[in-house]
N, C-alpha and C positions, 0 to 999 in steps of 0.2 A: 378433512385435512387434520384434523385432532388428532389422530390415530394412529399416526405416522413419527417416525425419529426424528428427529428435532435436530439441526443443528447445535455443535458446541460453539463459541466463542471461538476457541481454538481454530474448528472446521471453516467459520466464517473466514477470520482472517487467511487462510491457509488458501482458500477458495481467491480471495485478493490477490494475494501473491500468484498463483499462478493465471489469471488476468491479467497481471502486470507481467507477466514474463512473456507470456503470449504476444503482447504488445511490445516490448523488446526486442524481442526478438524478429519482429515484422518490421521495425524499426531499422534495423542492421547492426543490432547490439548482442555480441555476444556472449551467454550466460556463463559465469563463471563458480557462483555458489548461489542457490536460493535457497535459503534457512527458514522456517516457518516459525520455527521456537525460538528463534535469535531475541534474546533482551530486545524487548521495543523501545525501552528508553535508551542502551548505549549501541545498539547493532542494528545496521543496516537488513533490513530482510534479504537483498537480492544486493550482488557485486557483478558487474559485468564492464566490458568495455569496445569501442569505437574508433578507428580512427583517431587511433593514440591516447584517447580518453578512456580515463577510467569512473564509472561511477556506481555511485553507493547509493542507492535505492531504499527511499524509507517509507514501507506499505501499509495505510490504515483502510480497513474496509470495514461498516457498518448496515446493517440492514436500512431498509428503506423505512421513512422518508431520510434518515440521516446520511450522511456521508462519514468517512476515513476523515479524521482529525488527529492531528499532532498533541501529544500531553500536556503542553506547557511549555515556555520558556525555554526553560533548563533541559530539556527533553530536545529542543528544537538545535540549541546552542550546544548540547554534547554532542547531535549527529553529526551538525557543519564544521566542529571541530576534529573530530574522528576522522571525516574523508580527509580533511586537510592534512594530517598529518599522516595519509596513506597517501597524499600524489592525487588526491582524487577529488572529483566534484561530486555534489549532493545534491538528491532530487528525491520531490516527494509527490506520492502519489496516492490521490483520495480516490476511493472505491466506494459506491452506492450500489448494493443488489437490490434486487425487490422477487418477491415469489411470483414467477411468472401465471400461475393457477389461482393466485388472489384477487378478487373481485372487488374487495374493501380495501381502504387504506390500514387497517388493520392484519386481516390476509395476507398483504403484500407485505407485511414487516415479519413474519412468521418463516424462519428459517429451515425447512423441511429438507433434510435430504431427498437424494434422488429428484426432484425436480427441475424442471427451467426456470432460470434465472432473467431478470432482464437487469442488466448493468448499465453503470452510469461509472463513464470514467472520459475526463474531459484532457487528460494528458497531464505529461509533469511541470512541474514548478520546482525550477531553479531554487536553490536554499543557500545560503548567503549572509554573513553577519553582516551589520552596517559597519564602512569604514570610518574609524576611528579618525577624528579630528585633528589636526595635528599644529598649534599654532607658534 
């Protein structure tokens, strides 16, 4: 397995996103942009919509054992204000690969192109600021 091209960063995430459209799409959503290189902190990866709903799709994918995680705060509160001010709801969606040829917990974190994957994606999460109190 050494010997082989190595996933980039880039290819990982890229690989995410088209998991998550696949699943969209089987959903009955249909894709309207999937961006791979979209700012991760202010753009949505994927724009699609539903049944009069529009949403903004925000994909982190990580090799295994990790999962897709959000940056931060401010990262989380720029996306859910972005759809907002497109008409749109926000959802975010964590991706875990692992190298399907990996025999080690180590192995399985090694992003090799060309091989199988085994994915771990347990659906989206609704994103949402908390309402403001109002006395």
């Amino acid at each position: 397995m050494t010997d082989r091209e190595l996933m980039t960063e880039a290819d990982v995430h890229a690989f995410g996103v088209e998991i998550v459209c696949g699943q969209l799409e089987e959903g009955g959503w249909k894709i309207e942009l999937a961006d791979v290189i979209a700012d991760r902190e202010t753009q949505p990866q994927i724009v699609a919509h539903k049944d009069g709903e529009i949403g903004f799709f925000v994909v982190r994918t990580a090799m295994h054992p990790g999962r897709g995680r959000i940056e931060g705060e401010e990262v989380f509160q720029t996306q859910v204000r972005r759809a907002a001010a497109h008409g749109a709801s926000c959802y975010f969606a964590s991706v875990g690969i692992a190298n399907s040829e990996g025999k080690t917990e180590e192995e399985m974190s090694v992003p090799v192109k060309g091989v199988a994957y085994h994915v771990a994606f347990d659906g989206l999460v609704k994103m949402a600021l908390p309402e403001t109190a109002t006395n």
